[in-house]
PDB file with SEQRES, HELIX, SHEET and CRYST1 records, atoms N, CA, C and O in Angstrom:
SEQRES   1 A   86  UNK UNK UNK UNK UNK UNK UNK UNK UNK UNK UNK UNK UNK          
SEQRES   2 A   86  UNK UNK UNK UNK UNK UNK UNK UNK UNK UNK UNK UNK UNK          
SEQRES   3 A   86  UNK UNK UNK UNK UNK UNK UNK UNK UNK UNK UNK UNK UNK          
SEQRES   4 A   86  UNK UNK UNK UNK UNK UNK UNK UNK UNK UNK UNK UNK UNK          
SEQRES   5 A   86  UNK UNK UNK UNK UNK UNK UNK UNK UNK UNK UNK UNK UNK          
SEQRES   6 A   86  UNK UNK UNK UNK UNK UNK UNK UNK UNK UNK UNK UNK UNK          
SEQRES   7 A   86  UNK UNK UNK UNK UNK UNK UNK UNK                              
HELIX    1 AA1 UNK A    5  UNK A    8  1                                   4    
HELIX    2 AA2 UNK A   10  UNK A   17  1                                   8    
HELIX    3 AA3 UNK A   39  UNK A   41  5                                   3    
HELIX    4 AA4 UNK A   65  UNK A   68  1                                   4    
SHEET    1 AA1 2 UNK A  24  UNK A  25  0                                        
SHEET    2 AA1 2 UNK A  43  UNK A  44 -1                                        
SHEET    1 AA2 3 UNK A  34  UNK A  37  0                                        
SHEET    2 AA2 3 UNK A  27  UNK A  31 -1                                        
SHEET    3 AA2 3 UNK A  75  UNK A  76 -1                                        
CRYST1    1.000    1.000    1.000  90.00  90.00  90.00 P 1           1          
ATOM      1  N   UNK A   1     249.750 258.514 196.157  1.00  0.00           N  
ATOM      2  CA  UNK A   1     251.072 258.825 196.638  1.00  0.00           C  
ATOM      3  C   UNK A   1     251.422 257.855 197.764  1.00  0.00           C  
ATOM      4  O   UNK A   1     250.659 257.858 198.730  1.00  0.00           O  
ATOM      5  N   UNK A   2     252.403 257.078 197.776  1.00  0.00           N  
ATOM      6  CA  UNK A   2     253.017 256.095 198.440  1.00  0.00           C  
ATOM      7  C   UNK A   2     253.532 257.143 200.139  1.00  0.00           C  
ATOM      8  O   UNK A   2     254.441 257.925 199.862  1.00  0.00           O  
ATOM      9  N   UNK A   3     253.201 257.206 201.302  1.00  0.00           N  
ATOM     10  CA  UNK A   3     253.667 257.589 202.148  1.00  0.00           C  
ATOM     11  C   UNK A   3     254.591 256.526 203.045  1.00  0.00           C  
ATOM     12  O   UNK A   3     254.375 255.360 203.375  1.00  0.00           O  
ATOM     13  N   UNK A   4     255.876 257.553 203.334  1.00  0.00           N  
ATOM     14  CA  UNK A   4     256.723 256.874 204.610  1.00  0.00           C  
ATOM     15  C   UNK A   4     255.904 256.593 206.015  1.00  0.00           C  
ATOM     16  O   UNK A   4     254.969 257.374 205.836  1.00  0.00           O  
ATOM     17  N   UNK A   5     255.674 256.044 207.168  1.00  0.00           N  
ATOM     18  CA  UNK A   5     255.214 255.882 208.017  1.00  0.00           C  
ATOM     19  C   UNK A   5     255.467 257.104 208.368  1.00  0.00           C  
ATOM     20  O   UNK A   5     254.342 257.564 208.175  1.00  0.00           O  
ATOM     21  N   UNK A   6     256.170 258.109 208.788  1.00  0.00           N  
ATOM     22  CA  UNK A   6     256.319 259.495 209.189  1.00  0.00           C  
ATOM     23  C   UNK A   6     255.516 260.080 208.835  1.00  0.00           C  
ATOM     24  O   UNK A   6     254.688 260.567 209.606  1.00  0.00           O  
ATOM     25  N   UNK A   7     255.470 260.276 207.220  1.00  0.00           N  
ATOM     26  CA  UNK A   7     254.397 260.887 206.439  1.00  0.00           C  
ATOM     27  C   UNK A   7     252.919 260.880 206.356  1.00  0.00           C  
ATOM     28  O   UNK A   7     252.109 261.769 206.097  1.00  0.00           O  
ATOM     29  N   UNK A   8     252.778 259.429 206.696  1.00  0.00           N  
ATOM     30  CA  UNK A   8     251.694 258.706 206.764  1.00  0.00           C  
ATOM     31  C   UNK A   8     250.852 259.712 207.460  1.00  0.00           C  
ATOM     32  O   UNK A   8     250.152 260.658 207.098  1.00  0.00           O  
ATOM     33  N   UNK A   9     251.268 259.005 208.919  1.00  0.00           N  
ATOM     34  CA  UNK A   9     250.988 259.549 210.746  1.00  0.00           C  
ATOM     35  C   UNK A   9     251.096 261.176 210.679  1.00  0.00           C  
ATOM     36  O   UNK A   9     250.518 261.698 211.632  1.00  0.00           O  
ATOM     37  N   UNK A  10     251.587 261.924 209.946  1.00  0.00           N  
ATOM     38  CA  UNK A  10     251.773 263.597 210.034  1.00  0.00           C  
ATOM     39  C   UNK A  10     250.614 263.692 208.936  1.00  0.00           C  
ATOM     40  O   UNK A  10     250.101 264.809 209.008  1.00  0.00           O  
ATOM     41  N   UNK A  11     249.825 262.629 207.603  1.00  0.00           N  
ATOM     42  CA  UNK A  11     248.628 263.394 207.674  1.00  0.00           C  
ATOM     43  C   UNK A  11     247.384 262.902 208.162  1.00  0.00           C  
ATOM     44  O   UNK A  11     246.301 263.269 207.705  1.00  0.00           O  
ATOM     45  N   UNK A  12     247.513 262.126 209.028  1.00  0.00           N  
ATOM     46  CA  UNK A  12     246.158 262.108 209.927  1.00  0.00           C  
ATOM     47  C   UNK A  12     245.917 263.029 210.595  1.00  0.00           C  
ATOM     48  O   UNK A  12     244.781 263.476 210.750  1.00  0.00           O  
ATOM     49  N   UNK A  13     247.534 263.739 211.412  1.00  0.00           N  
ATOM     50  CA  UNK A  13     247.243 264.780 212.100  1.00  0.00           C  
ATOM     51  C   UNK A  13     246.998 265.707 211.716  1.00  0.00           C  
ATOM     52  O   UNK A  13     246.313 266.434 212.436  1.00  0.00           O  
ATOM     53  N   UNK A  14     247.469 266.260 210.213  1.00  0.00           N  
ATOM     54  CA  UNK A  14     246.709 267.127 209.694  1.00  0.00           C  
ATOM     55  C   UNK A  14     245.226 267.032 209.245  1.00  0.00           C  
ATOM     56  O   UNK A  14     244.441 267.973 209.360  1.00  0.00           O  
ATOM     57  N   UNK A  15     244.880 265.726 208.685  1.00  0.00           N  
ATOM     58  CA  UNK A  15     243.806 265.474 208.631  1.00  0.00           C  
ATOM     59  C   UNK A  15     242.984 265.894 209.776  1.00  0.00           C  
ATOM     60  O   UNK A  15     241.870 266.194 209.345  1.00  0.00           O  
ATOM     61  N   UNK A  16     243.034 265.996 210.652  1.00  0.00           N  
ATOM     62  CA  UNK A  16     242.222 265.731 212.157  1.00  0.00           C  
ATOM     63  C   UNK A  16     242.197 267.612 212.597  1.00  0.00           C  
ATOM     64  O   UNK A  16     241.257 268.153 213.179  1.00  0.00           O  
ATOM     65  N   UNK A  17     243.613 268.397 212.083  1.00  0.00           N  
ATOM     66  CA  UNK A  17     243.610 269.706 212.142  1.00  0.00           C  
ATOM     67  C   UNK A  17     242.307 270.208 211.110  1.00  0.00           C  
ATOM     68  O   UNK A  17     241.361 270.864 211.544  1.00  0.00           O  
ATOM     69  N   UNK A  18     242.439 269.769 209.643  1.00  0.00           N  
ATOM     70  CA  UNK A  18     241.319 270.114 209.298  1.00  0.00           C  
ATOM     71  C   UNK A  18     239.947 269.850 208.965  1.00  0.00           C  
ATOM     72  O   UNK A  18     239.295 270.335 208.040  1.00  0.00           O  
ATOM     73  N   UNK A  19     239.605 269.050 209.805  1.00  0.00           N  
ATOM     74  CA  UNK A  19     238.208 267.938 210.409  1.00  0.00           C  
ATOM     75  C   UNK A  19     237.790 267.287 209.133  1.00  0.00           C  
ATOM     76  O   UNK A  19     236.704 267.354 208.557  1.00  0.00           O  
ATOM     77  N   UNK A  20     239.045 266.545 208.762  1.00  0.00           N  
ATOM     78  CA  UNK A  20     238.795 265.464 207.839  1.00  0.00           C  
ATOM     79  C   UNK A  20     239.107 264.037 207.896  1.00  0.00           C  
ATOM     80  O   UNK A  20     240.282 263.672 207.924  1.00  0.00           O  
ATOM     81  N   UNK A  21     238.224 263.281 207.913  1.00  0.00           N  
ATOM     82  CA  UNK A  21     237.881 261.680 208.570  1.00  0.00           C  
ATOM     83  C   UNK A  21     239.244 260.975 207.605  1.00  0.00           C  
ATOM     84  O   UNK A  21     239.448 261.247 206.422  1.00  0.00           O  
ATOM     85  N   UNK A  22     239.960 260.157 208.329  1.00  0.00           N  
ATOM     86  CA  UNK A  22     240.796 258.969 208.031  1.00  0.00           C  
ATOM     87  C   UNK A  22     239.700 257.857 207.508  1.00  0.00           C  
ATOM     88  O   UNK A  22     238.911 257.441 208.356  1.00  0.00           O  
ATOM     89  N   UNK A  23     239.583 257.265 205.939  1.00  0.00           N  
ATOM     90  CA  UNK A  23     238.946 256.665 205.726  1.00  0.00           C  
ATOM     91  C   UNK A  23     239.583 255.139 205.774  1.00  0.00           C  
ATOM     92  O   UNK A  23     239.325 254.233 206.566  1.00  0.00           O  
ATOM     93  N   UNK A  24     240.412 255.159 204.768  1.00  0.00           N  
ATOM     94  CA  UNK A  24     241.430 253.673 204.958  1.00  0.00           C  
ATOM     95  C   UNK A  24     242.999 254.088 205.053  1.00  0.00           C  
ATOM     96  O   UNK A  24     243.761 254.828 204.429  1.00  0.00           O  
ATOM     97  N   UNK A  25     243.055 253.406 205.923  1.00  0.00           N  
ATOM     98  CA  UNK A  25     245.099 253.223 205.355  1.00  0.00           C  
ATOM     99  C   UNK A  25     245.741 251.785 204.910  1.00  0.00           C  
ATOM    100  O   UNK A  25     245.655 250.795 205.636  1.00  0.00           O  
ATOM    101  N   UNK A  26     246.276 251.780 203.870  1.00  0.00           N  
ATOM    102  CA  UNK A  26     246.770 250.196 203.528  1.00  0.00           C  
ATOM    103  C   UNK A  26     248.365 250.947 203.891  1.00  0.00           C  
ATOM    104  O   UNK A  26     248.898 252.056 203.946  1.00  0.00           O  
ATOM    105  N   UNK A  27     248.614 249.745 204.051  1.00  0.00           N  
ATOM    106  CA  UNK A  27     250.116 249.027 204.497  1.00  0.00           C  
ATOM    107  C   UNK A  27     250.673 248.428 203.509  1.00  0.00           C  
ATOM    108  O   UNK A  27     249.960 247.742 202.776  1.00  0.00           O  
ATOM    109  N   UNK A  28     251.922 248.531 203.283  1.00  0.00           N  
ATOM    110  CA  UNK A  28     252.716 247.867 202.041  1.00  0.00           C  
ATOM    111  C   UNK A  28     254.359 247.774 202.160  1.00  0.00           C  
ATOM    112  O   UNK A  28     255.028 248.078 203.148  1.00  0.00           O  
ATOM    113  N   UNK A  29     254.766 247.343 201.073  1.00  0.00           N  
ATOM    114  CA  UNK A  29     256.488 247.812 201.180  1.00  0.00           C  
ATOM    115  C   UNK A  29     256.843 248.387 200.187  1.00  0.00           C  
ATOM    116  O   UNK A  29     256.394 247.985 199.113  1.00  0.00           O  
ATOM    117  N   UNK A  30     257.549 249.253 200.208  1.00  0.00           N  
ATOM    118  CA  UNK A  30     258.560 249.648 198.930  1.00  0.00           C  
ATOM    119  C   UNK A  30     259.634 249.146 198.701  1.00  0.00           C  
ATOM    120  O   UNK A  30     260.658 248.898 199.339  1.00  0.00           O  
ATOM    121  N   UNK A  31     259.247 249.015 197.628  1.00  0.00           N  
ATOM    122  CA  UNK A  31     260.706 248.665 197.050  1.00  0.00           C  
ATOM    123  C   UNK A  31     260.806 248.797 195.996  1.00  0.00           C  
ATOM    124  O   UNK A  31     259.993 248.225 195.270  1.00  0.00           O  
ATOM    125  N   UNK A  32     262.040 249.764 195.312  1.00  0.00           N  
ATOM    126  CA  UNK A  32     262.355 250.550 194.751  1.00  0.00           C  
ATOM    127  C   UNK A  32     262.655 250.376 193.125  1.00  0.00           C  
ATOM    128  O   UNK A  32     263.855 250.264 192.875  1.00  0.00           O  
ATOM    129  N   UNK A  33     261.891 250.340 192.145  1.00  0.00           N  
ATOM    130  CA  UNK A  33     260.894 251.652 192.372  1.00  0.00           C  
ATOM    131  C   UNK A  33     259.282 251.348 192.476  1.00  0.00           C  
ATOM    132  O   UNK A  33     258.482 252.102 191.922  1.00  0.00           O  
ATOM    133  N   UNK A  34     258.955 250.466 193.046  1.00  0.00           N  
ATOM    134  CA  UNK A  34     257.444 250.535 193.760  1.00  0.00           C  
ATOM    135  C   UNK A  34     257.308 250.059 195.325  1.00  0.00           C  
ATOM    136  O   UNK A  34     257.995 249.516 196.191  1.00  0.00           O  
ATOM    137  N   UNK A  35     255.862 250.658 195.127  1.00  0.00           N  
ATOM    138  CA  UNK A  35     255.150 249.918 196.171  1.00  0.00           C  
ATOM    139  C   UNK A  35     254.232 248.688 195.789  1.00  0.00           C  
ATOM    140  O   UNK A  35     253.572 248.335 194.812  1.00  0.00           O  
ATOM    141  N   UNK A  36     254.499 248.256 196.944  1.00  0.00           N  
ATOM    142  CA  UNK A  36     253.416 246.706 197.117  1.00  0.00           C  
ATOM    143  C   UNK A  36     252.421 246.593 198.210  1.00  0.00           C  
ATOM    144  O   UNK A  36     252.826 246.718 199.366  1.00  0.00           O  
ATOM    145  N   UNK A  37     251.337 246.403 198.011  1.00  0.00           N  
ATOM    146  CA  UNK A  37     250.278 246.777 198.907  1.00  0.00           C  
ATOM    147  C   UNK A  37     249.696 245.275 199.218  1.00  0.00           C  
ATOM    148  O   UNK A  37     249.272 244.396 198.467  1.00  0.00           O  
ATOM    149  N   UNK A  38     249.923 245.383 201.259  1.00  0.00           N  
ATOM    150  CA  UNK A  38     249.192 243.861 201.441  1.00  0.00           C  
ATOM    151  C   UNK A  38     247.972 244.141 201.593  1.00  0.00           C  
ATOM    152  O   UNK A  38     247.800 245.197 202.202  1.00  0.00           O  
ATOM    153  N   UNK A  39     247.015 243.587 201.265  1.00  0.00           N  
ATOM    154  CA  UNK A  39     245.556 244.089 201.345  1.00  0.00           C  
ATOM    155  C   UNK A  39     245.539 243.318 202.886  1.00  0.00           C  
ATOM    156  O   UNK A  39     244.760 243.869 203.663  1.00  0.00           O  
ATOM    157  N   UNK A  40     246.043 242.502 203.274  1.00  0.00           N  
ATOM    158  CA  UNK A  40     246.019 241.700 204.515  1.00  0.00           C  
ATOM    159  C   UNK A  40     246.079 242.685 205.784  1.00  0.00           C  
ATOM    160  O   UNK A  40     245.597 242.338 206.862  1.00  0.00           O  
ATOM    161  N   UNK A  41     246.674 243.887 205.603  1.00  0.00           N  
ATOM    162  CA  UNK A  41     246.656 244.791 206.559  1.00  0.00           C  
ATOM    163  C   UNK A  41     245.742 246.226 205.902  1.00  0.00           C  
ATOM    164  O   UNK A  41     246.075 247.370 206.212  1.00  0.00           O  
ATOM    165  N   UNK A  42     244.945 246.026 205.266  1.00  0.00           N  
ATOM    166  CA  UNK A  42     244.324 247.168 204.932  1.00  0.00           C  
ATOM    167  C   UNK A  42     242.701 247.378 206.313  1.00  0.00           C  
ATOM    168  O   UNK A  42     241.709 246.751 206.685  1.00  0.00           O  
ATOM    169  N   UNK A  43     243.740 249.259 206.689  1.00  0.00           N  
ATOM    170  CA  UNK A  43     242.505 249.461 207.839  1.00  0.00           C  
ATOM    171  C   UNK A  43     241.162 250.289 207.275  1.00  0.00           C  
ATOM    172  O   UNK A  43     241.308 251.268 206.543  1.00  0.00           O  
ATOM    173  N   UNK A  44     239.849 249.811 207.678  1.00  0.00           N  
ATOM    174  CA  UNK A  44     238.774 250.428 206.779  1.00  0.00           C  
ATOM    175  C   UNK A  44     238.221 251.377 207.825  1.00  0.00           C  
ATOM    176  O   UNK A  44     237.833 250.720 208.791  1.00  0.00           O  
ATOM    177  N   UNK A  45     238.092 252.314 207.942  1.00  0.00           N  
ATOM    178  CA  UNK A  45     237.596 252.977 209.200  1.00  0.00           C  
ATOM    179  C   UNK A  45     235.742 253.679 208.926  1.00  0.00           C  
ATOM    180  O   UNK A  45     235.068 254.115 209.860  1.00  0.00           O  
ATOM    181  N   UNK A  46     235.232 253.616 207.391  1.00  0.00           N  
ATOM    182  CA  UNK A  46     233.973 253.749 206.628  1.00  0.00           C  
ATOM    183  C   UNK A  46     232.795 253.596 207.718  1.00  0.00           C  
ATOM    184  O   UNK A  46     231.955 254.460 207.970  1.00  0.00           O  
ATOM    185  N   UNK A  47     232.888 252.489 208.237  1.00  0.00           N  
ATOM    186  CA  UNK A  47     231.706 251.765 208.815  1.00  0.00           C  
ATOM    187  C   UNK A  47     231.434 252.268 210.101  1.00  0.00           C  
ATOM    188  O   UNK A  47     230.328 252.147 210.628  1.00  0.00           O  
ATOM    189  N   UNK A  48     232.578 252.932 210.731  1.00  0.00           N  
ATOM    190  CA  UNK A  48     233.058 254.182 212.057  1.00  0.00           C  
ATOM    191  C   UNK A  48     232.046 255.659 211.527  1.00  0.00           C  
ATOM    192  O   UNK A  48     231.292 256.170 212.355  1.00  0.00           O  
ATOM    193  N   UNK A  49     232.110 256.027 210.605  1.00  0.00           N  
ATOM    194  CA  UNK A  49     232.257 257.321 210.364  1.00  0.00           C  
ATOM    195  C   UNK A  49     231.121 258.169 211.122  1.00  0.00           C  
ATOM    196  O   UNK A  49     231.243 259.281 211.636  1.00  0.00           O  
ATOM    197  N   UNK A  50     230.263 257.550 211.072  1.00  0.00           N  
ATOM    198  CA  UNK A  50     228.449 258.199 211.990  1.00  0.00           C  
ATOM    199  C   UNK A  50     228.452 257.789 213.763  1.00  0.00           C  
ATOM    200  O   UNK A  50     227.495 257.976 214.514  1.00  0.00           O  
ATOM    201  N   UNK A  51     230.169 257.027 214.266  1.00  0.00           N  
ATOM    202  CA  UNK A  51     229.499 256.629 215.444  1.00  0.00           C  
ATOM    203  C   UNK A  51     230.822 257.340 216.017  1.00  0.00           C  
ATOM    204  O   UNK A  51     230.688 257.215 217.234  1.00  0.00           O  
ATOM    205  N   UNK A  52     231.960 257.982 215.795  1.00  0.00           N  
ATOM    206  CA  UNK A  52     233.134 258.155 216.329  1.00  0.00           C  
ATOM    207  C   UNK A  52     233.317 259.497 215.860  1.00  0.00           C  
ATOM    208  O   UNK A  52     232.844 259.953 214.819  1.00  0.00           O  
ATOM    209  N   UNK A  53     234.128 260.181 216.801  1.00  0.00           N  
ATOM    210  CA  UNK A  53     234.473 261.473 215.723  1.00  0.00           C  
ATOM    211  C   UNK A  53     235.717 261.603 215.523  1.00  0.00           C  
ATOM    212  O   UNK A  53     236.524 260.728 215.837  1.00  0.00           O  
ATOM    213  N   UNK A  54     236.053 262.773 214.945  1.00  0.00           N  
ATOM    214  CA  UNK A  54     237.147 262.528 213.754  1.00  0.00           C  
ATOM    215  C   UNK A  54     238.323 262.753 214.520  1.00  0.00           C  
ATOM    216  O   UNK A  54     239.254 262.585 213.732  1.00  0.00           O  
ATOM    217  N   UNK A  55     238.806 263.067 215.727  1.00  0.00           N  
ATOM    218  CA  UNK A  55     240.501 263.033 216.133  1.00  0.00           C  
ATOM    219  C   UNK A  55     240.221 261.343 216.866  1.00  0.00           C  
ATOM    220  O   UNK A  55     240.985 260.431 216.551  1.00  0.00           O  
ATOM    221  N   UNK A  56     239.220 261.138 217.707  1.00  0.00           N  
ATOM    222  CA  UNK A  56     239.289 259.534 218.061  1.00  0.00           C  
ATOM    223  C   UNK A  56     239.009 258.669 216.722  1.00  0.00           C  
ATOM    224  O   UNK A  56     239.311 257.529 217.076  1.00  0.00           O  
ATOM    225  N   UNK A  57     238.748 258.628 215.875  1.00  0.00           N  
ATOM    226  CA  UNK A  57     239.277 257.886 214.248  1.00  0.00           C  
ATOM    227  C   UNK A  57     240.500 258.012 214.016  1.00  0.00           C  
ATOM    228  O   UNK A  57     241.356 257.185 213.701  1.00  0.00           O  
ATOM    229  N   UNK A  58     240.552 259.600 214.270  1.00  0.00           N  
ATOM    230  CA  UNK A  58     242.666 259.625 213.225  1.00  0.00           C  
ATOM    231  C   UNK A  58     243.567 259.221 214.278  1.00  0.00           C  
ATOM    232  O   UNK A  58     244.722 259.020 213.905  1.00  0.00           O  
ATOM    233  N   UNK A  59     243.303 259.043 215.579  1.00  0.00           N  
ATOM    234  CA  UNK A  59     243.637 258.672 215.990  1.00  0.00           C  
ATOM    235  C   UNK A  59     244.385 257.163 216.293  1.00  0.00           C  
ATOM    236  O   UNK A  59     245.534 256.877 216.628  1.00  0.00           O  
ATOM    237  N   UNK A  60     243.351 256.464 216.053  1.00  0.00           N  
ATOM    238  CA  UNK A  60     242.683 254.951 215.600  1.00  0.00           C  
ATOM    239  C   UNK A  60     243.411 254.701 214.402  1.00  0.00           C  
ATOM    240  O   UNK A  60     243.432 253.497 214.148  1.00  0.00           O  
ATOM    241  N   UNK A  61     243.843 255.207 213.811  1.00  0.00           N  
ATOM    242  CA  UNK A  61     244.185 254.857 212.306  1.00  0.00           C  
ATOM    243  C   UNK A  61     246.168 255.504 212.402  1.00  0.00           C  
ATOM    244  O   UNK A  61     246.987 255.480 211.484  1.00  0.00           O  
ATOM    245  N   UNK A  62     246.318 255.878 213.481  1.00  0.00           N  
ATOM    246  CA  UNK A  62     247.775 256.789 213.522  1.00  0.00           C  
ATOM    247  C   UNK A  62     248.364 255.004 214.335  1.00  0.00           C  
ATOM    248  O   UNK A  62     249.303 254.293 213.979  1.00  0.00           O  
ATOM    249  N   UNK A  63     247.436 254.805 215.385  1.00  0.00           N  
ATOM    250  CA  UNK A  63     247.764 253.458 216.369  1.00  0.00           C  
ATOM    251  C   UNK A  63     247.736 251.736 215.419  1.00  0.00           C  
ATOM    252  O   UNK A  63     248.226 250.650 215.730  1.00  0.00           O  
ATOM    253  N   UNK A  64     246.829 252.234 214.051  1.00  0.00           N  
ATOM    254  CA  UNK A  64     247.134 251.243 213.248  1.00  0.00           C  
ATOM    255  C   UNK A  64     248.572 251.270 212.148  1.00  0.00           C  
ATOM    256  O   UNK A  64     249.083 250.440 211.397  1.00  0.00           O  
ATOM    257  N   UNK A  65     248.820 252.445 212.461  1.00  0.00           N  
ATOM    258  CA  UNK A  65     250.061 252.474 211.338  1.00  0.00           C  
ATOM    259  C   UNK A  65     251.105 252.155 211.806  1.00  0.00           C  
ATOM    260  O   UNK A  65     252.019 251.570 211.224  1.00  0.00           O  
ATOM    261  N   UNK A  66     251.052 252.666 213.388  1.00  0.00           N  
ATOM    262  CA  UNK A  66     252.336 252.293 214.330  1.00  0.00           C  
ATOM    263  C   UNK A  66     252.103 250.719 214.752  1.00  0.00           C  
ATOM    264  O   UNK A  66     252.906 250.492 215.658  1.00  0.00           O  
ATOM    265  N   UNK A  67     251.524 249.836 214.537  1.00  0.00           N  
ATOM    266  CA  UNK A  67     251.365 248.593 214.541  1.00  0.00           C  
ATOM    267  C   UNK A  67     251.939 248.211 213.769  1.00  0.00           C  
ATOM    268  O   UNK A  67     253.036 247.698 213.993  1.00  0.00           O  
ATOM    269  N   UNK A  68     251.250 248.346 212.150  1.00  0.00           N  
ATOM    270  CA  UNK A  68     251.695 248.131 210.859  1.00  0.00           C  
ATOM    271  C   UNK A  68     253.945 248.111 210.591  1.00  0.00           C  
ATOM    272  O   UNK A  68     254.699 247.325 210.017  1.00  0.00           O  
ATOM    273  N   UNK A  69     254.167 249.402 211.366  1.00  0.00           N  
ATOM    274  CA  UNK A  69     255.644 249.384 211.513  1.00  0.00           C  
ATOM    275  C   UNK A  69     256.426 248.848 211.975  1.00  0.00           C  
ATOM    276  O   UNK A  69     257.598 248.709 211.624  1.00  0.00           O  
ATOM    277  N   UNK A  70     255.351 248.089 213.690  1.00  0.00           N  
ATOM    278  CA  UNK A  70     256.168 247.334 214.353  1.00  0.00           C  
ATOM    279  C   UNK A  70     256.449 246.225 213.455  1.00  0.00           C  
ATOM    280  O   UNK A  70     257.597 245.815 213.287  1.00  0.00           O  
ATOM    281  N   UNK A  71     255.101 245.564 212.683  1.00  0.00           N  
ATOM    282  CA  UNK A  71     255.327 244.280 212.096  1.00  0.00           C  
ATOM    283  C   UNK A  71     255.825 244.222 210.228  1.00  0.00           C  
ATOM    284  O   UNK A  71     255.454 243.513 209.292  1.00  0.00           O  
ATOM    285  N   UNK A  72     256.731 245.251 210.345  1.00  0.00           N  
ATOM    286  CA  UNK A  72     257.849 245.547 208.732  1.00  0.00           C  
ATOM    287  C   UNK A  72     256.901 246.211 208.280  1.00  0.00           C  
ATOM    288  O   UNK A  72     258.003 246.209 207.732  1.00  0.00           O  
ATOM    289  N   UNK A  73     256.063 246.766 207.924  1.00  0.00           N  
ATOM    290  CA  UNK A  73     255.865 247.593 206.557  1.00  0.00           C  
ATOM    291  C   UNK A  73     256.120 248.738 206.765  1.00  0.00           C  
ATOM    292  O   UNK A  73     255.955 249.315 207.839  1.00  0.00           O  
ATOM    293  N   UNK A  74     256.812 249.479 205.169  1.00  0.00           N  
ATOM    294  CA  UNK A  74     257.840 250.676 205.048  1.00  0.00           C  
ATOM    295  C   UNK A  74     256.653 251.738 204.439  1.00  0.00           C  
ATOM    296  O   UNK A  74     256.903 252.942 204.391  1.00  0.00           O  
ATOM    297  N   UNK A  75     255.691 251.345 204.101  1.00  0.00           N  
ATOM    298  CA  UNK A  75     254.667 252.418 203.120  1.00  0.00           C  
ATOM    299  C   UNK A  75     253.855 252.670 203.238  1.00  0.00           C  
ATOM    300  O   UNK A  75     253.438 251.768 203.963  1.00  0.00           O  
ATOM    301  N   UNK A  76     252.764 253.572 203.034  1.00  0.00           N  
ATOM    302  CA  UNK A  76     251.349 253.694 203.295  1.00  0.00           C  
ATOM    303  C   UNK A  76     250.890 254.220 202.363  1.00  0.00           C  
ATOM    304  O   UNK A  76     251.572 254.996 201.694  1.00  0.00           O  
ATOM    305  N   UNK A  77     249.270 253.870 201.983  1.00  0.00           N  
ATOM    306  CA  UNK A  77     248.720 254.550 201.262  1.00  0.00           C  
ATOM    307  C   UNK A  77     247.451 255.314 201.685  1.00  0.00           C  
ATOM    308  O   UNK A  77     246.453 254.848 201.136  1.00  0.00           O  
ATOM    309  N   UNK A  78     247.163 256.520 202.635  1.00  0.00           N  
ATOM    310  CA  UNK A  78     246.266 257.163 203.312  1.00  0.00           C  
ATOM    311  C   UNK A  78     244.802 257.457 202.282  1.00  0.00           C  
ATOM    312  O   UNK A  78     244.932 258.212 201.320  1.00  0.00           O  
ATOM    313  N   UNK A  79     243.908 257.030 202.471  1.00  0.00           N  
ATOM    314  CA  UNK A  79     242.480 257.566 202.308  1.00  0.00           C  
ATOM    315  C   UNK A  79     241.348 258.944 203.116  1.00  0.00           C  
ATOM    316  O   UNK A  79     240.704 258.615 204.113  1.00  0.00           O  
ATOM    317  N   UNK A  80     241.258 260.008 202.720  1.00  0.00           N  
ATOM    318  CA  UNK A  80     240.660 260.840 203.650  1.00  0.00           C  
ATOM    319  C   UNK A  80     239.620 261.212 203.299  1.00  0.00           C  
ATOM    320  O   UNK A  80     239.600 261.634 202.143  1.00  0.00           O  
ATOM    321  N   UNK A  81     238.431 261.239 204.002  1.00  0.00           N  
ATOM    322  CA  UNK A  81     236.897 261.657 203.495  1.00  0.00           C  
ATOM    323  C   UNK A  81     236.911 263.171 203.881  1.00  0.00           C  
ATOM    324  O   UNK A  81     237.466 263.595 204.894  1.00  0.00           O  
ATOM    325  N   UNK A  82     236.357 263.815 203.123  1.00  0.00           N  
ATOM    326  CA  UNK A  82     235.953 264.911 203.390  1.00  0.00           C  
ATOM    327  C   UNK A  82     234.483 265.022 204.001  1.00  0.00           C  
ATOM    328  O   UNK A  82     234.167 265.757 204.937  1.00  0.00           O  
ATOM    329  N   UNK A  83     233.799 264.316 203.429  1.00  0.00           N  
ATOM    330  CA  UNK A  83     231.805 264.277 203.555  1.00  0.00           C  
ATOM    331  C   UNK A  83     231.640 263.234 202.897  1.00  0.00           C  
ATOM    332  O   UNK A  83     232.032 262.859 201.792  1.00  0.00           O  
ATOM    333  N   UNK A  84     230.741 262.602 204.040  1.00  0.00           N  
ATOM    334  CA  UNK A  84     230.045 261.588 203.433  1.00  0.00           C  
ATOM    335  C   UNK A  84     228.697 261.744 202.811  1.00  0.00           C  
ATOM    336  O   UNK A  84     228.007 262.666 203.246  1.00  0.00           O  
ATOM    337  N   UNK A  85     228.156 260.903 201.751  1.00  0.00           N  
ATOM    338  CA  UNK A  85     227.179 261.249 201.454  1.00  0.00           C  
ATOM    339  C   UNK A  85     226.025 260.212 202.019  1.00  0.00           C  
ATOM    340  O   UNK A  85     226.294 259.012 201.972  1.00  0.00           O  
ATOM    341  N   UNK A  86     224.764 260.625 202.548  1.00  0.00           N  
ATOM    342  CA  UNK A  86     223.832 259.304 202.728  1.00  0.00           C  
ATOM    343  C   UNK A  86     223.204 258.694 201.982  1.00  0.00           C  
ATOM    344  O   UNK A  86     222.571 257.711 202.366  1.00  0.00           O  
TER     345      UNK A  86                                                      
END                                                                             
């Protein structure tokens, strides 16, 4: 599901309400009727997951989207882990 930057950023915070890790967010544009995804701004947050916890991640990933907006992109595509496995 293609998210608005609004949308995006409202589910990290839900994410983070129900202690579930922000894994990636890519950045893209829409345009109508798709999205286009720059992998050039894709955030990986994976390699975080055992050293940070989960509102300072969704956090981290809410401050990458509001970046992502300053510099044009209209879309997001949110990743959320539930459990990782080792």
């Amino acid at each position: 599901m293609k998210l608005s930057p609004k949308a995006a950023i409202e589910v990290c915070e839900e994410a983070t309400r129900r202690g579930v890790f922000v894994g990636i967010v890519e950045a893209g544009h829409w345009y109508n009727p798709g999205f286009q995804p720059d992998m050039s701004t894709r955030w990986d947050s994976l390699k975080f997951y055992k050293d940070i916890d989960i509102k300072l991640n969704n956090d981290i990933a809410i401050e990458n989207i509001n970046g992502d907006v300053t510099d044009g992109y209209t879309a997001f595509l949110i990743t959320v882990i539930s459990q990782v496995s080792d």
